[in-house]
C-alpha positions in Angstrom: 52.9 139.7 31.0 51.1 138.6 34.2 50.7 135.3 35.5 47.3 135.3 34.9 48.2 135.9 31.2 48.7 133.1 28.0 52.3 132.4 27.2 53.8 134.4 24.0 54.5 130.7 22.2 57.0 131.1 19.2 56.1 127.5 16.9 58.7 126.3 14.4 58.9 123.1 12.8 60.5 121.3 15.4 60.5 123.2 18.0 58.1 125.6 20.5 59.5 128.8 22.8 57.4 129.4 25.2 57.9 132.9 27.5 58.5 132.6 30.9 55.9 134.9 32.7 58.5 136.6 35.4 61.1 136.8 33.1 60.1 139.3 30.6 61.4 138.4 26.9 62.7 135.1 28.0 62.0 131.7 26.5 62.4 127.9 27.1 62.4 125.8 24.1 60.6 122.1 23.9 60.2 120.1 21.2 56.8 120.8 19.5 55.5 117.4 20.1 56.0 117.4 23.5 54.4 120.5 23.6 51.6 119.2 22.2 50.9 116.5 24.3 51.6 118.8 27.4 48.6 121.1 25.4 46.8 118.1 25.5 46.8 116.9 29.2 45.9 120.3 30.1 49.3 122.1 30.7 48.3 125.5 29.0 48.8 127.7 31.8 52.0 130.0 31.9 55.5 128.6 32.6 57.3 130.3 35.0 61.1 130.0 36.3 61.2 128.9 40.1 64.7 129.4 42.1 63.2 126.6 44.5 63.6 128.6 48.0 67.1 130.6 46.3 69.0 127.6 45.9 71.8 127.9 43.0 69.4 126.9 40.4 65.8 126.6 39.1 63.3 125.0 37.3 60.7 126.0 34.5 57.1 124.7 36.2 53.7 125.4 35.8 50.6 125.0 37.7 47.5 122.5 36.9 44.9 121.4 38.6 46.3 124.0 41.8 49.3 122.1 41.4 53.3 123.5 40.6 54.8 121.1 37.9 58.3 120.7 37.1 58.2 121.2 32.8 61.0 118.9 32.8 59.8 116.0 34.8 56.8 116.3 32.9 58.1 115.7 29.1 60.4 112.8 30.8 57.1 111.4 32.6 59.1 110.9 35.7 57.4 109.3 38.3 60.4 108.5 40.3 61.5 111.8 41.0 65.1 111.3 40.0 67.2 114.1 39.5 66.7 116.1 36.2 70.0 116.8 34.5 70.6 119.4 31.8 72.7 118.1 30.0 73.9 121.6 28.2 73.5 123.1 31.5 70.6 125.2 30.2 67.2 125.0 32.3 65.1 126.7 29.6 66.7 124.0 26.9 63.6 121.5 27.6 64.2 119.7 24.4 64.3 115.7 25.0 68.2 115.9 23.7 68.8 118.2 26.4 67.3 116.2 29.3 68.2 112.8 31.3 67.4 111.3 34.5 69.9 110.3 36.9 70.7 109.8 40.9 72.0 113.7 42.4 75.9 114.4 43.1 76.9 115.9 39.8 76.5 119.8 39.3 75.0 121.3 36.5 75.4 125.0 35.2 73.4 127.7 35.9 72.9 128.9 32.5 69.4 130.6 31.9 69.6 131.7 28.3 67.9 128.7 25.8 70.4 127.3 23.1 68.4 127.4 20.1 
């Protein structure tokens, strides 16, 4: 899959896996409504996983409008750029239950594989 490429999406009831473009046969997961409203607002470009420079961890964005987004900040509709915590230490678990905001300090695993 190229960048230039849709998304494999996998829908269930509840829930939407989405590929990540540069790495092949992996998935986050999102809760289909949020999904949808990211659909929506124009967010149908491919999610990719960004190590922010080669820190310790990354992030699941996408572009729009030219732009890189942060998946995660998005579906919390954070405008105060607080730090995202993973609360299962999955990034590619961006299901609401999986997601809070809150000041940095704490470390959070490095897990890449989705919890389904």
């Amino acid at each position: 899959m190229t960048n230039s490429s849709k998304p494999t999406i996998i829908r269930n009831a509840d829930t939407v896996q989405v590929e990540i473009s540069n790495m092949r046969g992996q998935f986050a997961i999102v809760d289909a409504a949020d999904y949808d409203r990211l659909r929506v607002a124009g967010h149908v470009g491919t999610w990719c996983f960004n190590m922010n420079g080669g820190r310790t961890h990354g992030y699941v964005r996408t572009k729009y409008k030219g732009n890189n987004s942060t998946v995660a900040r998005l579906i919390l509709n954070d405008p105060t750029r607080q730090t995202v915590r993973y609360n299962n230490g999955s990034r590619l678990d961006l299901r609401r239950s999986n997601l809070s905001l809150g000041n940095s300090g704490r470390k959070y695993g490095r897990t890449f594989a989705a919890n389904a």
